[in-house]
NUVEXPA-573712 format. One line per 8 residues: number of its first residue (from 1); for each residue z, x, y of N, C-alpha, C. Coordinates in nm, 3 decimals. Layout:
NUVEXPA-573712
NUM	Z/X/Y/Z/X/Y/Z/X/Y  ...
//
This chain:
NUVEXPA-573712
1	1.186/13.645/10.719/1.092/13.752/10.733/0.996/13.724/10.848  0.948/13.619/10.871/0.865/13.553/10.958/0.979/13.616/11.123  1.078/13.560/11.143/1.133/13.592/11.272/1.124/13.742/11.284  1.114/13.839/11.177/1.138/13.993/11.214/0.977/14.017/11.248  0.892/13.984/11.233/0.772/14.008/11.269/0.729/13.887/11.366  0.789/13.834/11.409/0.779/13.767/11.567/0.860/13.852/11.650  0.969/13.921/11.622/1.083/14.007/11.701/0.951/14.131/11.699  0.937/14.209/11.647/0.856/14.336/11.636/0.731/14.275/11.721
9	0.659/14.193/11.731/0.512/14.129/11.819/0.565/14.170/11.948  0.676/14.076/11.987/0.715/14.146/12.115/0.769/14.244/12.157  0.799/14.317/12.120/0.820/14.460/12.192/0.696/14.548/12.231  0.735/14.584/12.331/0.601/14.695/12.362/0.580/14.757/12.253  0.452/14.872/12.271/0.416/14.933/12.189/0.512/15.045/12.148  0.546/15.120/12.282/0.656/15.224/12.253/0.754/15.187/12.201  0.860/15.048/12.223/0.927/14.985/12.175/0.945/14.992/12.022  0.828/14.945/11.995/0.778/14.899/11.835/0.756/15.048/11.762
17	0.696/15.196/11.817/0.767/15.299/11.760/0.833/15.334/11.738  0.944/15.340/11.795/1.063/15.410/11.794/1.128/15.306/11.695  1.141/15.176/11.678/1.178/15.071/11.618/1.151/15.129/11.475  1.011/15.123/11.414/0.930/15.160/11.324/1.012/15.317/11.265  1.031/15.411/11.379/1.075/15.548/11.359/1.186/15.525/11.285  1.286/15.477/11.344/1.454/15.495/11.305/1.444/15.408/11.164  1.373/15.312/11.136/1.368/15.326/11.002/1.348/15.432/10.893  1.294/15.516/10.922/1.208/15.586/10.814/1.355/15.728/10.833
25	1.331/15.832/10.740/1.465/15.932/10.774/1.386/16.057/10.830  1.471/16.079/10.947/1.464/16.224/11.052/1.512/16.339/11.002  1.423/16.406/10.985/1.480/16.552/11.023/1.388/16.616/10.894  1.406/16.766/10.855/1.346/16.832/10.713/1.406/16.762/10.615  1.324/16.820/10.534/1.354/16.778/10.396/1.484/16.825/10.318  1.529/16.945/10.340/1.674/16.991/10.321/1.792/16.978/10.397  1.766/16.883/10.531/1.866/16.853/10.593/1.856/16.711/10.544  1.771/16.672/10.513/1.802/16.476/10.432/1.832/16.516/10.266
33	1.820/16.627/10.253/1.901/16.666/10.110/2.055/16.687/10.110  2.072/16.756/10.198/2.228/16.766/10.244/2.286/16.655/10.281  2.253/16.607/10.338/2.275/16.498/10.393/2.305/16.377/10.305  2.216/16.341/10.222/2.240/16.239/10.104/2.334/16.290/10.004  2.339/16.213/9.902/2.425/16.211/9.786/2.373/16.216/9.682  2.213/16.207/9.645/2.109/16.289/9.540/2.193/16.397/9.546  2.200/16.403/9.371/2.219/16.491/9.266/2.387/16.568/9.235  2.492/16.440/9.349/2.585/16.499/9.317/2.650/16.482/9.162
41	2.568/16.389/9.105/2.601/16.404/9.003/2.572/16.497/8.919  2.493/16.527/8.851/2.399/16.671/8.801/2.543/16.749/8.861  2.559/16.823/8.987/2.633/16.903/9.009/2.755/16.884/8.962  2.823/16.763/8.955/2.981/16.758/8.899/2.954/16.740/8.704  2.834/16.742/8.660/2.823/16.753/8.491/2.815/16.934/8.501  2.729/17.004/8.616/2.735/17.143/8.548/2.900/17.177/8.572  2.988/17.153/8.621/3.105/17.178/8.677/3.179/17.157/8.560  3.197/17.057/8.526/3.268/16.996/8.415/3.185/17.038/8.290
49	3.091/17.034/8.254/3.029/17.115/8.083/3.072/17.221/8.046  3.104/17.334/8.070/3.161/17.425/8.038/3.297/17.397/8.003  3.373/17.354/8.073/3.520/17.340/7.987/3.545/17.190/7.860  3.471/17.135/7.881/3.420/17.060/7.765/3.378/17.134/7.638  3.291/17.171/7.657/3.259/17.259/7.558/3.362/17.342/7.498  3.399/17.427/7.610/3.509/17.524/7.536/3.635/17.449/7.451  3.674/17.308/7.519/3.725/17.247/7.464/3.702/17.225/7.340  3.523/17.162/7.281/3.528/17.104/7.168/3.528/17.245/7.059
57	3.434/17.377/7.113/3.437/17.431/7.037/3.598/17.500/6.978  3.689/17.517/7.082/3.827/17.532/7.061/3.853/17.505/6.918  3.845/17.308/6.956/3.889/17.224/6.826/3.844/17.302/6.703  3.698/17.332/6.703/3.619/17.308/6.587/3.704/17.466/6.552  3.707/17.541/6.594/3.738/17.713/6.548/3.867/17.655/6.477  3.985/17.616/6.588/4.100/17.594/6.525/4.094/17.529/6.401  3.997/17.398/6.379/4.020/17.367/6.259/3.960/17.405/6.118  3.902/17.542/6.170/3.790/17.635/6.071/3.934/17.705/6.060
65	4.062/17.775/6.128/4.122/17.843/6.088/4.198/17.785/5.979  4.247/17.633/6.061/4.409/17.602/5.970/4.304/17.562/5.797  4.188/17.468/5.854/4.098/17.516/5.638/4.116/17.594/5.593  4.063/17.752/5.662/4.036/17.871/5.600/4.200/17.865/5.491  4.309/17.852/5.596/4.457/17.897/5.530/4.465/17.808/5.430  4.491/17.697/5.430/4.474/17.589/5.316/4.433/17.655/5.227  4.291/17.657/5.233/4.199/17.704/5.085/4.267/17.837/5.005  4.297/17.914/5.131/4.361/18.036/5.041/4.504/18.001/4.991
73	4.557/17.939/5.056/4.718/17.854/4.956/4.696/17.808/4.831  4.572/17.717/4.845/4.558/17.627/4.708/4.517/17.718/4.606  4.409/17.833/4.619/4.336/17.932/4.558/4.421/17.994/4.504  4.556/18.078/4.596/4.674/18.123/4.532/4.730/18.037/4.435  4.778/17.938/4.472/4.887/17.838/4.365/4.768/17.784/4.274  4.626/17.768/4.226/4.645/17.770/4.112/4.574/17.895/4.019  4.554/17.992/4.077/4.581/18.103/4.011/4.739/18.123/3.966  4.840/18.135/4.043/4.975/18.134/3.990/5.000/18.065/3.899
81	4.959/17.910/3.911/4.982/17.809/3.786/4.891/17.906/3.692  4.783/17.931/3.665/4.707/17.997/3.563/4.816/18.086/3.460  4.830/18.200/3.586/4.890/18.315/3.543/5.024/18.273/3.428  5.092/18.154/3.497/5.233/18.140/3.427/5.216/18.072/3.279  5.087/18.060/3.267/5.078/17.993/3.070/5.093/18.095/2.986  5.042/18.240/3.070/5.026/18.337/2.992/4.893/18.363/2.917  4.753/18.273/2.940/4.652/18.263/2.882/4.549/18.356/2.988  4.478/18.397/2.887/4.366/18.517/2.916/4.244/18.446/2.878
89	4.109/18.510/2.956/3.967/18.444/2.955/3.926/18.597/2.824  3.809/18.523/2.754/3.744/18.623/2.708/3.584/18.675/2.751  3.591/18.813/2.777/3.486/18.849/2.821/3.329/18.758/2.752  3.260/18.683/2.783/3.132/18.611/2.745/3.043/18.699/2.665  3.056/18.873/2.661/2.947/18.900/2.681/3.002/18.945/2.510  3.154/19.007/2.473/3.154/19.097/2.421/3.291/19.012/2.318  3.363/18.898/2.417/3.432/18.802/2.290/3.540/18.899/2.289  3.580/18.989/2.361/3.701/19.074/2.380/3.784/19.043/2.525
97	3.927/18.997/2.468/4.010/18.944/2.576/4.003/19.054/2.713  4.000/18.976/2.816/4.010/19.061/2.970/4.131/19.012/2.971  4.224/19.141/3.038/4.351/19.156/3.039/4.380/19.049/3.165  4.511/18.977/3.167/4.558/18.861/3.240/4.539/18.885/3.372  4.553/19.033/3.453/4.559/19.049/3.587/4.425/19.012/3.664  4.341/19.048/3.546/4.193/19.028/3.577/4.169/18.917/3.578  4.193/18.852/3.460/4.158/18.662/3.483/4.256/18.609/3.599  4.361/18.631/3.647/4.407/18.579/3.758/4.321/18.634/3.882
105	4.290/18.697/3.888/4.189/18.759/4.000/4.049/18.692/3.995  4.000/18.657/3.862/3.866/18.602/3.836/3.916/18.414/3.891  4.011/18.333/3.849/4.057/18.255/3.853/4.073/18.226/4.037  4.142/18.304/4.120/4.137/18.321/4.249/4.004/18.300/4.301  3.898/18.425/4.278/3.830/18.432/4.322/3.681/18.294/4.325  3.748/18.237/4.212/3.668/18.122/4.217/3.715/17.982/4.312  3.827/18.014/4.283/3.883/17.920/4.400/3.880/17.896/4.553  3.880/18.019/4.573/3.891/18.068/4.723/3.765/18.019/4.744
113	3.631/18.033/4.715/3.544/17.965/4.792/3.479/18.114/4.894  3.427/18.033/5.026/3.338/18.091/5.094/3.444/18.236/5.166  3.624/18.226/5.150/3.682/18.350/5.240/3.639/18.461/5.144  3.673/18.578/5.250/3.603/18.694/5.211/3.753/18.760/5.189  3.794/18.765/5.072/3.940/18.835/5.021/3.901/18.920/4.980  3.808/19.000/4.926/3.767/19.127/4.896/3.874/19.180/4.787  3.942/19.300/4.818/4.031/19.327/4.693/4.155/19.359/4.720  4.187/19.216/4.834/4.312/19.192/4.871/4.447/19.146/4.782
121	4.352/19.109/4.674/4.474/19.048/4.560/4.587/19.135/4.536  4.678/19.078/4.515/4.806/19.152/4.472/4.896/19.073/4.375  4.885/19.154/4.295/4.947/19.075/4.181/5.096/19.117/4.115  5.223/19.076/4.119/5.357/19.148/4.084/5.395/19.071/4.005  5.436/19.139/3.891/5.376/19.272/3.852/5.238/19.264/3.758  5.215/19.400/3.797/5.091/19.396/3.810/4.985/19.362/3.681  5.068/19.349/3.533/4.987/19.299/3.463/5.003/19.174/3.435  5.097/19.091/3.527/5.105/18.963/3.499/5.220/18.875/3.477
129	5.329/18.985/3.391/5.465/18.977/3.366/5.448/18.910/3.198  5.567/18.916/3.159/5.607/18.870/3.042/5.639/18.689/3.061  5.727/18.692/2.926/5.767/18.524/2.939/5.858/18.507/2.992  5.896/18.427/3.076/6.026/18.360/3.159/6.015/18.496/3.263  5.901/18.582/3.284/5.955/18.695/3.395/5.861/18.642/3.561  5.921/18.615/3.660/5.864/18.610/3.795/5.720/18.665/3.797  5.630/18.605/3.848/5.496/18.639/3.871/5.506/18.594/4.019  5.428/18.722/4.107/5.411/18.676/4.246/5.269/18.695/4.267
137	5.187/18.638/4.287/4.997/18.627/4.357/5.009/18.648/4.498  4.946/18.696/4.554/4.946/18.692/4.703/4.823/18.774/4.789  4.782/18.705/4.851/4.583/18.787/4.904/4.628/18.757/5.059  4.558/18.900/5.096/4.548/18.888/5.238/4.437/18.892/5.295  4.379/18.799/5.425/4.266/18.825/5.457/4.240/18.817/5.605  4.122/18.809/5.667/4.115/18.821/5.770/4.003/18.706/5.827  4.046/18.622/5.934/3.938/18.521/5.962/3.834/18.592/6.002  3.734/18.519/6.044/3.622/18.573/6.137/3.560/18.434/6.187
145	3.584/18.432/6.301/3.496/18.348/6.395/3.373/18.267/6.356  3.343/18.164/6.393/3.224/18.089/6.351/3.161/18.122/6.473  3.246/18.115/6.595/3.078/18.106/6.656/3.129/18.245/6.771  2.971/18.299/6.785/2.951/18.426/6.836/3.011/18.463/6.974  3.055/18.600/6.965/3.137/18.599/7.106/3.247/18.584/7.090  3.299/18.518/7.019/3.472/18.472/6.971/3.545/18.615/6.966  3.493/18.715/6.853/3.564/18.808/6.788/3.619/18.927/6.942  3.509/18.910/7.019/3.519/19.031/7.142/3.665/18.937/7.273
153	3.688/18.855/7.252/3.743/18.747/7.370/3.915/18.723/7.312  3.893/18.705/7.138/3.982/18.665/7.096/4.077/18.738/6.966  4.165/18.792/6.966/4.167/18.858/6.897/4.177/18.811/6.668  4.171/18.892/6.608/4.150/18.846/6.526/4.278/18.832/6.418  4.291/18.682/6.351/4.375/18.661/6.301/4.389/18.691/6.158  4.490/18.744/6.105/4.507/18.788/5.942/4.585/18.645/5.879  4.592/18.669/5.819/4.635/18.576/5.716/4.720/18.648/5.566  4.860/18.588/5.515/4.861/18.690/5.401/4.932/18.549/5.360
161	4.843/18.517/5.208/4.934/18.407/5.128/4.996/18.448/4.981  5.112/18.398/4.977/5.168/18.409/4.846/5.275/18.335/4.785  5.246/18.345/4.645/5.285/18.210/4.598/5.400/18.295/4.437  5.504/18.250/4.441/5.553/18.285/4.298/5.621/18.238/4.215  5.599/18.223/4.118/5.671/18.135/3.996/5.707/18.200/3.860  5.778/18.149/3.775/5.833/18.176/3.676/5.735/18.155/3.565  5.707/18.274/3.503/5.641/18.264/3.347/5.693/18.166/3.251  5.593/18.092/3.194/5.644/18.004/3.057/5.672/18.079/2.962
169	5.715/18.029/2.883/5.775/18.101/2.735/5.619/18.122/2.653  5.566/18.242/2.647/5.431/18.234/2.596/5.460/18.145/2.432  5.332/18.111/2.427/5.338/18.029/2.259/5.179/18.117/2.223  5.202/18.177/2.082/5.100/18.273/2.085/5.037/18.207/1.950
//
């Protein structure tokens, strides 16, 4: 350090400006902005965040759909298991049996959870069937998007599940 300030002593004065100058950076302030490499980062995160995102939210929708279907499979099959004992709920209020189509529908509807099946149920036939006779359950519904903006971009997916099995031999 000592020799650079014996080198700088001798030079003239003009010398020792211009010396002094070319250290420091020339020109405006937006041409030493251009010029440098401040903030190319910032610029390659706004570049890249957006498809990240769309990426993760992708994931997250897709795996809100393939749940949604699940839940309504399982909801179906064990309402179907229900249906095939041949056993009926009794109304709480009044201790008078509600007919089987209804408790398979009440039975569903507890299962299913947060989808919105509304009064998609379908039940063949329709009071339930006899003993050893085919029972088919089956609800159709419609997703809806978690996150906003989805429904206008993407179109919307239905869903129809159904499940059918053979009545037990009722035991009364």
């Amino acid at each position: 350090m000592a020799m650079w300030k014996t080198r700088v002593r001798e030079l003239s004065e003009s010398e020792q400006f211009r010396a002094h100058d070319g250290a420091t950076y020339r020109g405006s302030a937006t041409a030493r902005l251009l010029r440098g490499s401040h903030g190319t980062g910032l610029v390659e995160f706004a570049l890249v965040l957006p498809v990240l995102l769309f990426l993760m939210f992708g994931i997250f929708e897709f795996g809100r759909i393939g749940l949604s279907q699940l839940t309504a499979k399982h909801a179906v099959a064990e309402a179907t298991r229900y249906a095939v004992t041949g056993h009926q709920r009794t109304d709480p209020q009044t201790g008078e049996p509600i007919p089987r189509a209804e408790t398979i529908r009440q039975i569903l509807r507890e299962t299913v959870g947060p989808l919105a099946i509304a009064d998609s149920i379908v039940i063949d036939p329709a009071d339930g069937g006899g003993p050893e006779e085919l029972v088919t359950v089956s609800v159709s519904f419609t997703y809806t998007y978690f996150l906003p903006g989805l429904e206008d971009v993407l179109p919307p997916v239905d869903f129809t599940v159904r499940t059918a099995m053979k009545n037990e031999p009722f035991i009364q």
